[in-house]
DRENDO-1510 file (C-alpha; in Angstrom, 1 decimal, always signed):
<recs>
REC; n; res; u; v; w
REC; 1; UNK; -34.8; -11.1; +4.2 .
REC; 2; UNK; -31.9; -9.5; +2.0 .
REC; 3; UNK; -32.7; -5.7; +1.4 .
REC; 4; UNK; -32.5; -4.7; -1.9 .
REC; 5; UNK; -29.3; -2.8; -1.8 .
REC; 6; UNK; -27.4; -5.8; -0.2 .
REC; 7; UNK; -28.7; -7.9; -3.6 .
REC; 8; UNK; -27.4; -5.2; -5.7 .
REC; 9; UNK; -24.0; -5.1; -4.3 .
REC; 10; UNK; -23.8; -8.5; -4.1 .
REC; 11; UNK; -24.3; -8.6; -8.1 .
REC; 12; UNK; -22.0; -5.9; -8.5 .
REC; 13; UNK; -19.4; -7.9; -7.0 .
REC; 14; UNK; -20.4; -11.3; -8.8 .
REC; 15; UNK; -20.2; -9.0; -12.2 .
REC; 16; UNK; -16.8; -7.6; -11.4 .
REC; 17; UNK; -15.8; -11.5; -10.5 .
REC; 18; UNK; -17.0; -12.5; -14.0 .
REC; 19; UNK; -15.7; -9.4; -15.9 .
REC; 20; UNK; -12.2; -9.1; -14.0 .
REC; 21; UNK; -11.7; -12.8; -12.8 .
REC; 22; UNK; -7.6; -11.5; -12.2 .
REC; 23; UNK; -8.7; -8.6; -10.5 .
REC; 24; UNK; -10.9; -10.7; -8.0 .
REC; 25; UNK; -8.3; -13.3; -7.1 .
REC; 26; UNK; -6.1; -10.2; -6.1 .
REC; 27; UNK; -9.2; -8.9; -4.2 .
REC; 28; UNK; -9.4; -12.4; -2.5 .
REC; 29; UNK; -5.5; -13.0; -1.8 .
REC; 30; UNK; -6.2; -9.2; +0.1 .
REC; 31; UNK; -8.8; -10.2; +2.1 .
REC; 32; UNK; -7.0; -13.4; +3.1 .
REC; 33; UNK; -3.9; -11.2; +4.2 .
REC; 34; UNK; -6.2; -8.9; +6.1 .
REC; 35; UNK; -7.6; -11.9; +8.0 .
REC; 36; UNK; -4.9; -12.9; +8.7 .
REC; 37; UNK; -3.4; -9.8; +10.0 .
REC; 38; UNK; -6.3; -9.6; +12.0 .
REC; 39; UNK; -6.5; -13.1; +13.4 .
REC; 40; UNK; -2.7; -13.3; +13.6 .
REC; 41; UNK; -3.1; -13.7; +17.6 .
REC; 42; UNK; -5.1; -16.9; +17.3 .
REC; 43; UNK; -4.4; -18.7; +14.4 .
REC; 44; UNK; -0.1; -18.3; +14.7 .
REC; 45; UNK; +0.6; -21.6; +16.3 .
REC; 46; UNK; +3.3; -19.8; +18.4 .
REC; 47; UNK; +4.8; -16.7; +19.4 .
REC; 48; UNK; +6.5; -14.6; +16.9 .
REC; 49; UNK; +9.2; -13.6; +19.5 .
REC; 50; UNK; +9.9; -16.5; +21.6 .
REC; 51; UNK; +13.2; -17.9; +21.1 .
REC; 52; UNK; +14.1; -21.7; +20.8 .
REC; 53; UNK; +17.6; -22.4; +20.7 .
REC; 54; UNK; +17.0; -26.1; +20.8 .
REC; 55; UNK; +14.6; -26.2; +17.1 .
REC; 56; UNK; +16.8; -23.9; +15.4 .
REC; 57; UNK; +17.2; -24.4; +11.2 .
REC; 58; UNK; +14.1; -26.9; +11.6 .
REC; 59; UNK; +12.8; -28.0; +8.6 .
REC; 60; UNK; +9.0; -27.7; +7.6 .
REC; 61; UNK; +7.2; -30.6; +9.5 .
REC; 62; UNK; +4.2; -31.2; +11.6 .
REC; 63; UNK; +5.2; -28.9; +14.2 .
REC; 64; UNK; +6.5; -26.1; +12.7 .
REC; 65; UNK; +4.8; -26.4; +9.3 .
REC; 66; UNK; +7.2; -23.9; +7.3 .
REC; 67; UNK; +10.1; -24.4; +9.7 .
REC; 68; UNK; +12.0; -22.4; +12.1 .
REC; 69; UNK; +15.1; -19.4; +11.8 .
REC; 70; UNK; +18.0; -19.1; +13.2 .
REC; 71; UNK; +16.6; -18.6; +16.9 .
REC; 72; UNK; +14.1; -21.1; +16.6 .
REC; 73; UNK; +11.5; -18.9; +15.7 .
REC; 74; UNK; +8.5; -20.6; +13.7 .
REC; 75; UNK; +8.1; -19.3; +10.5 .
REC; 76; UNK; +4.9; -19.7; +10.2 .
REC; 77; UNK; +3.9; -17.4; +13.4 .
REC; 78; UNK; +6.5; -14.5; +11.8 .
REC; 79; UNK; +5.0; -14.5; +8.3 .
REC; 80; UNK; +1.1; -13.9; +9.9 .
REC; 81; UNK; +2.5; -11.6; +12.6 .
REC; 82; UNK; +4.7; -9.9; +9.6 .
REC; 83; UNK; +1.3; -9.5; +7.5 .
REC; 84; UNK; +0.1; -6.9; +10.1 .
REC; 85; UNK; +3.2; -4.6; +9.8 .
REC; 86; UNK; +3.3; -4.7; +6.2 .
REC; 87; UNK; -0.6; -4.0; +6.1 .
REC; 88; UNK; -0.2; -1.0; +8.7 .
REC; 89; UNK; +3.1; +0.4; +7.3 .
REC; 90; UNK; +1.6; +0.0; +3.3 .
REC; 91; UNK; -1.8; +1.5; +4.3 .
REC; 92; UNK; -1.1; +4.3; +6.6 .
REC; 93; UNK; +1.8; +5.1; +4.1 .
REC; 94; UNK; -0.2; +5.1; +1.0 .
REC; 95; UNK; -3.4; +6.9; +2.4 .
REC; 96; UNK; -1.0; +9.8; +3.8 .
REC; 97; UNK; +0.3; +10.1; +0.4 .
REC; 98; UNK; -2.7; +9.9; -1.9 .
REC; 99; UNK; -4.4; +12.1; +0.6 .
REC; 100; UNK; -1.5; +15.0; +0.4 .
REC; 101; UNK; -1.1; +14.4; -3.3 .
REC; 102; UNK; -4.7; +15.0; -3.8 .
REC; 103; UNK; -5.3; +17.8; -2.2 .
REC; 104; UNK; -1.7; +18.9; -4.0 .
REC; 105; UNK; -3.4; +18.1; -7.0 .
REC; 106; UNK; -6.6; +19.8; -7.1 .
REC; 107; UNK; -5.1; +23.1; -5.5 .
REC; 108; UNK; -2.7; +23.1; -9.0 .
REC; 109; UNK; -5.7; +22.9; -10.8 .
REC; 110; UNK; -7.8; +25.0; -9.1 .
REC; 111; UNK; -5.7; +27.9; -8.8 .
REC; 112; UNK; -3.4; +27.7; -11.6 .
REC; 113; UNK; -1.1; +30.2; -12.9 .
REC; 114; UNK; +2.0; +31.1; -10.6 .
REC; 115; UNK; +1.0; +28.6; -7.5 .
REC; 116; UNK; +0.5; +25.6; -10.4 .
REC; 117; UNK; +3.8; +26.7; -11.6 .
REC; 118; UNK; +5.9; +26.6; -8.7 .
REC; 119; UNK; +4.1; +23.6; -7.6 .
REC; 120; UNK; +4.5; +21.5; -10.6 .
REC; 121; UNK; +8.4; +21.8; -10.5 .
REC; 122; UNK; +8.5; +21.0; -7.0 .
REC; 123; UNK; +6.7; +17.6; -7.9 .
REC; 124; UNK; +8.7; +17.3; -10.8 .
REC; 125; UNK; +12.0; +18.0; -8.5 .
REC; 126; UNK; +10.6; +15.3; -5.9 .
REC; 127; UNK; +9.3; +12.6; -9.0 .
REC; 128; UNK; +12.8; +12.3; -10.7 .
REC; 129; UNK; +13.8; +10.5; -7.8 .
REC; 130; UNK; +13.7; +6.6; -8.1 .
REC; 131; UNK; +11.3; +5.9; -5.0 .
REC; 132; UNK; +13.8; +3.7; -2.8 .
REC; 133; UNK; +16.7; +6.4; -3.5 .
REC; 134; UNK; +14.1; +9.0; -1.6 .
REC; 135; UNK; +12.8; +6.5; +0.9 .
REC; 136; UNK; +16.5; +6.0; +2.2 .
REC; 137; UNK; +17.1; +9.5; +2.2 .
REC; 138; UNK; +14.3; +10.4; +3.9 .
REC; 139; UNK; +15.3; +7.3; +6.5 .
REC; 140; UNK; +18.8; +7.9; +6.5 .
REC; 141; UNK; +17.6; +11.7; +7.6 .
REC; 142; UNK; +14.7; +10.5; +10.5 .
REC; 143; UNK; +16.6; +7.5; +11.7 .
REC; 144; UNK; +14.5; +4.0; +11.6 .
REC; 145; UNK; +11.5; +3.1; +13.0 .
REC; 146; UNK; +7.7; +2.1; +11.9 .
REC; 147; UNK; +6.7; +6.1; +11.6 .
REC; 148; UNK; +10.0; +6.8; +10.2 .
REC; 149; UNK; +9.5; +4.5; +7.4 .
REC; 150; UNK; +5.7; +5.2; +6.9 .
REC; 151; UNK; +7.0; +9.0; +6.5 .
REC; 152; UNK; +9.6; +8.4; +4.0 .
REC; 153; UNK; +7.7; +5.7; +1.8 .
REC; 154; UNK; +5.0; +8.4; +1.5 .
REC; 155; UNK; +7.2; +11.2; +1.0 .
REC; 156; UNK; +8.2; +9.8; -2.8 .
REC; 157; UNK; +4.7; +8.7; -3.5 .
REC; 158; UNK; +2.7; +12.1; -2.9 .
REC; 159; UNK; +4.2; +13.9; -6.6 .
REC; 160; UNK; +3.0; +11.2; -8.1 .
REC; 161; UNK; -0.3; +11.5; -6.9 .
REC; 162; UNK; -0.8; +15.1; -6.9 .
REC; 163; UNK; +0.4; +15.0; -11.0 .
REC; 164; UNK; -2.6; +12.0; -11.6 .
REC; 165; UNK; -5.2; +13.8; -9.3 .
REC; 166; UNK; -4.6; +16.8; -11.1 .
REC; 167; UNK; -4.8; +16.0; -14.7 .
REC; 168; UNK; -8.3; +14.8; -13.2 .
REC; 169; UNK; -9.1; +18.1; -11.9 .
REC; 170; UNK; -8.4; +20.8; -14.7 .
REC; 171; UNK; -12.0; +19.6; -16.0 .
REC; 172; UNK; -13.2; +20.1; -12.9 .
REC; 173; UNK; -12.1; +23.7; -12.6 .
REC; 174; UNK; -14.2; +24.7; -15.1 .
REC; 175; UNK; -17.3; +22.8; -14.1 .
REC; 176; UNK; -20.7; +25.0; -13.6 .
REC; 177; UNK; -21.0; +23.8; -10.0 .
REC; 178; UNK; -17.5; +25.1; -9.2 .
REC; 179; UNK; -18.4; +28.4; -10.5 .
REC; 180; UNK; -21.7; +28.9; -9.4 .
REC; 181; UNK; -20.3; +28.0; -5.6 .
REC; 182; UNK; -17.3; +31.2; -6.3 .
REC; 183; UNK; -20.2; +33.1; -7.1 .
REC; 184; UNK; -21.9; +32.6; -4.1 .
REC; 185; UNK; -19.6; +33.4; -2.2 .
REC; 186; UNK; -17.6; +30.3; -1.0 .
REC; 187; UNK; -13.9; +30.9; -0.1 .
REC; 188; UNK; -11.2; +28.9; -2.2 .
REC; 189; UNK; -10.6; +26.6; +0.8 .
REC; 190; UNK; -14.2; +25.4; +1.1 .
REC; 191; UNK; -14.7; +24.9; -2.8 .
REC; 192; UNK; -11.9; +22.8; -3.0 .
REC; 193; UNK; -12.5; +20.7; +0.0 .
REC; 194; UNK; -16.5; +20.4; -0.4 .
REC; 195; UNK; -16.9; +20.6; -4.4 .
REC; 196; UNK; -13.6; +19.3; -6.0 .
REC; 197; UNK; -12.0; +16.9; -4.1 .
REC; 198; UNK; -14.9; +14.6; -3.9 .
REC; 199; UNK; -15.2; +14.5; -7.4 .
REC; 200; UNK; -11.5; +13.0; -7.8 .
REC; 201; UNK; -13.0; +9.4; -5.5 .
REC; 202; UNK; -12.5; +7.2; -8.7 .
REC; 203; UNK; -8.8; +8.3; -9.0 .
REC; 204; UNK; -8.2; +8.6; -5.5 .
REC; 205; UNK; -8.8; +5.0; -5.1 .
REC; 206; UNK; -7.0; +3.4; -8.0 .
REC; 207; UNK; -3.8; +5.5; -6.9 .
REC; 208; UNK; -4.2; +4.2; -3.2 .
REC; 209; UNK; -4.6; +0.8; -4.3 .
REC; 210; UNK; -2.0; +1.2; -6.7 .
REC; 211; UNK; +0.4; +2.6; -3.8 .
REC; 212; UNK; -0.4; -0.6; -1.2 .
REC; 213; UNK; +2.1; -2.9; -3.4 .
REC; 214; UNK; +4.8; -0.6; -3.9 .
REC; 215; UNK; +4.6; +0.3; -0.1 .
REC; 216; UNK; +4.5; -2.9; +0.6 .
REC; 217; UNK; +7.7; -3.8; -1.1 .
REC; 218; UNK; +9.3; -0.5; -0.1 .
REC; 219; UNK; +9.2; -1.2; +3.5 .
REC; 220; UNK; +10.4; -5.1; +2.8 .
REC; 221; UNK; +13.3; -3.4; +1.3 .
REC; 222; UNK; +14.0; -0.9; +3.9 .
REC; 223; UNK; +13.8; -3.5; +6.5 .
REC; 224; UNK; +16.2; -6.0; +4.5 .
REC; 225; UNK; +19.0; -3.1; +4.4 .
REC; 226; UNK; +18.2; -2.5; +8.0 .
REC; 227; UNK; +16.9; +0.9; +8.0 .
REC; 228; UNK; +13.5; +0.2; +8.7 .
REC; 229; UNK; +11.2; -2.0; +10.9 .
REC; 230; UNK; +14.1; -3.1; +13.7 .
REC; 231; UNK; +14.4; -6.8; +15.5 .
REC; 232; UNK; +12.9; -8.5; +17.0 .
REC; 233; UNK; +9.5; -7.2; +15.6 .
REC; 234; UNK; +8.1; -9.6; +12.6 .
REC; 235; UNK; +8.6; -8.1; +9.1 .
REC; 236; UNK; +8.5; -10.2; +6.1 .
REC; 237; UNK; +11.7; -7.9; +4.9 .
REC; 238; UNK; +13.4; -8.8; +8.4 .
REC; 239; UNK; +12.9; -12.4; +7.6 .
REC; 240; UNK; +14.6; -12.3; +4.5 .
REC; 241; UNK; +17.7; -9.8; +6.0 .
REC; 242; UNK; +18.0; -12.7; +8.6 .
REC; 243; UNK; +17.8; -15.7; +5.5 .
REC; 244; UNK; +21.6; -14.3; +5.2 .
REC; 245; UNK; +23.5; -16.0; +2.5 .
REC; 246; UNK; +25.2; -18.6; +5.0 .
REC; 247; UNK; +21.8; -19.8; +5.3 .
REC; 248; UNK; +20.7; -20.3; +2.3 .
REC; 249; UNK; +21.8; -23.5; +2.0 .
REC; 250; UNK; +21.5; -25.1; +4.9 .
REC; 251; UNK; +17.9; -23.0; +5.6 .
REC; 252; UNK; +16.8; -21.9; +1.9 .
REC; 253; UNK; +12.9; -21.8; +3.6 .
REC; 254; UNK; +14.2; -19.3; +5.6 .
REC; 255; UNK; +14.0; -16.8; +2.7 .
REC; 256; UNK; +11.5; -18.9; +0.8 .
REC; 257; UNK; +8.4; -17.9; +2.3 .
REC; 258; UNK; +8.9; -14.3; +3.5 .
REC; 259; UNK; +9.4; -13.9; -0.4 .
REC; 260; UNK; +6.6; -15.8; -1.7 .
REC; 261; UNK; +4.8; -13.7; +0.7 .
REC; 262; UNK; +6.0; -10.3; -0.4 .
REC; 263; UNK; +5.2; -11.0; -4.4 .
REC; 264; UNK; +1.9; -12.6; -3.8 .
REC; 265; UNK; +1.3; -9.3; -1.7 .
REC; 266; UNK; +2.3; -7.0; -4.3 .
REC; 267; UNK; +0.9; -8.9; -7.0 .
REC; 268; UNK; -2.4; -9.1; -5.7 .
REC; 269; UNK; -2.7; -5.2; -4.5 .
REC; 270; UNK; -1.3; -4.6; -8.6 .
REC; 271; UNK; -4.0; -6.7; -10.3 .
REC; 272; UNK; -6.9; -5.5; -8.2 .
REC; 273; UNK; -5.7; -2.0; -8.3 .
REC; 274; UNK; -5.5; -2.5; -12.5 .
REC; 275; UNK; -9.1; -3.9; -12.3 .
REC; 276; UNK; -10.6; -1.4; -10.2 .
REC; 277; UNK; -9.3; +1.4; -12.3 .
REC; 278; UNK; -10.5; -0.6; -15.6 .
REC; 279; UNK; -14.0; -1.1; -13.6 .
REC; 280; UNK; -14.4; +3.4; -12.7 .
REC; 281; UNK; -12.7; +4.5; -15.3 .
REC; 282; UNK; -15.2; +5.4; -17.9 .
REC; 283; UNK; -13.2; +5.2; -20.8 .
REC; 284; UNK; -12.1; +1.9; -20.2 .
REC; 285; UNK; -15.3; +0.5; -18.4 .
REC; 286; UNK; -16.4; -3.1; -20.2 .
REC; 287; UNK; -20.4; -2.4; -21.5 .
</recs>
């Protein structure tokens, strides 16, 4: 028997399917990434790594079904295998940022005065950066590698989630439960943690979905200039760095499919992030 909760979130998610039919494709095309991040070991036909200098430039065929690179490795095994490292890279990236920006954001609100101040024009100092101008600082500054790059695309991204998460908390400041916990007795650190940041959930989540795409196509672009993931792990913005423009003729699938792979990525985190914040935003939520 299906309990009663599992029937209500299954119409929940057959009414955000009919409401936000874009949203759920995006929310499909993610779960088909994750799966195959996940089952990457058993479905890639072969290994990501393994050289073959006797099937290099092949063409897409019945072996390799979207062709080999320049070493002979199969495309097909690189682009599942690459799915993992932009997953891990754009998560652990985009939850380190939304998680400092919110807590950013709702100390701003919360204390105000001098420490919003001086906080705000940090942010603002930090925000007038384009992000990949900051990323490649930060990188050019740490030096490459996976935790390198997770560090610097989240460095960009946490202003911009501290200035959203705070604009949702300068309601919450004022709030009865807020003050009734101050006069009680509760120090700053516990009201903040325990009262207002779980009331900022709804934006929290839009901005973290928001932040998978660009993550995901900051780290494609590091890895293209070379400052991020390094050979020979598989990285959909390695592929492309190694698609160089002598190749493009002779290989053009070479740098076909790592970018069809990279837009449907970000595209599909955008319009499920667009339809998430449409479905818990009150103001825009469809009666």
């Amino acid at each position: 028997m299906i309990s009663f909760r599992a029937r209500r979130q299954c119409q929940a998610v057959r009414r955000f399917a009919q409401r936000r039919p874009l949203g759920a494709v995006g929310a499909a095309i993610v779960m088909l990434m994750a799966l195959a991040a996940l089952l990457a070991e058993i479905i890639a036909p072969f290994d990501p790594l393994q050289n073959n200098y006797g099937a290099m430039f092949h063409a897409p065929g019945a072996t390799h079904w979207l062709g080999t690179d320049s070493f002979g490795r199969d495309v097909l095994s690189r682009l599942l295998y690459g799915s993992r490292t932009a997953l891990w890279v754009g998560f652990s990236s985009s939850f380190f940022a939304t998680t400092v920006g919110a807590v950013l954001g709702v100390t701003c609100a919360y204390f105000g005065g001098k420490v919003d101040l001086v906080l705000q024009r940090l942010l603002d100092i930090l925000i007038s950066f384009p992000l990949i101008v900051l990323a490649l600082v930060v990188v050019a500054l740490l030096g490459s590698g996976i935790w390198n790059v997770i560090v610097a695309i989240a460095i960009p991204m946490i202003p911009r989630a501290a200035l959203v998460v705070r604009s949702s908390s300068l309601a919450l400041r004022q709030m009865l439960f807020v003050e009734a916990a101050l006069t009680l007795g509760a120090g700053h650190a516990r009201v903040i943690l325990r009262h207002m940041l779980p009331n900022v959930v709804a934006p929290y989540l839009i901005i973290l979905t928001a932040f998978l795409g660009q993550a995901i196509l900051l780290e494609a672009s590091l890895s293209f200039l070379g400052l991020g993931v390094a050979e020979p792990t598989a990285a959909w913005g390695l592929m492309l760095r190694g698609a160089a423009v002598d190749f493009a003729e002779r290989a053009p699938w070479m740098a076909l499919f790592p970018g069809l792979a990279i837009s449907l990525a970000v595209f599909a985190f955008n319009v499920f992030g667009d339809s998430l914040r449409d479905a818990l935003d009150p103001k825009l939520r469809v009666l």
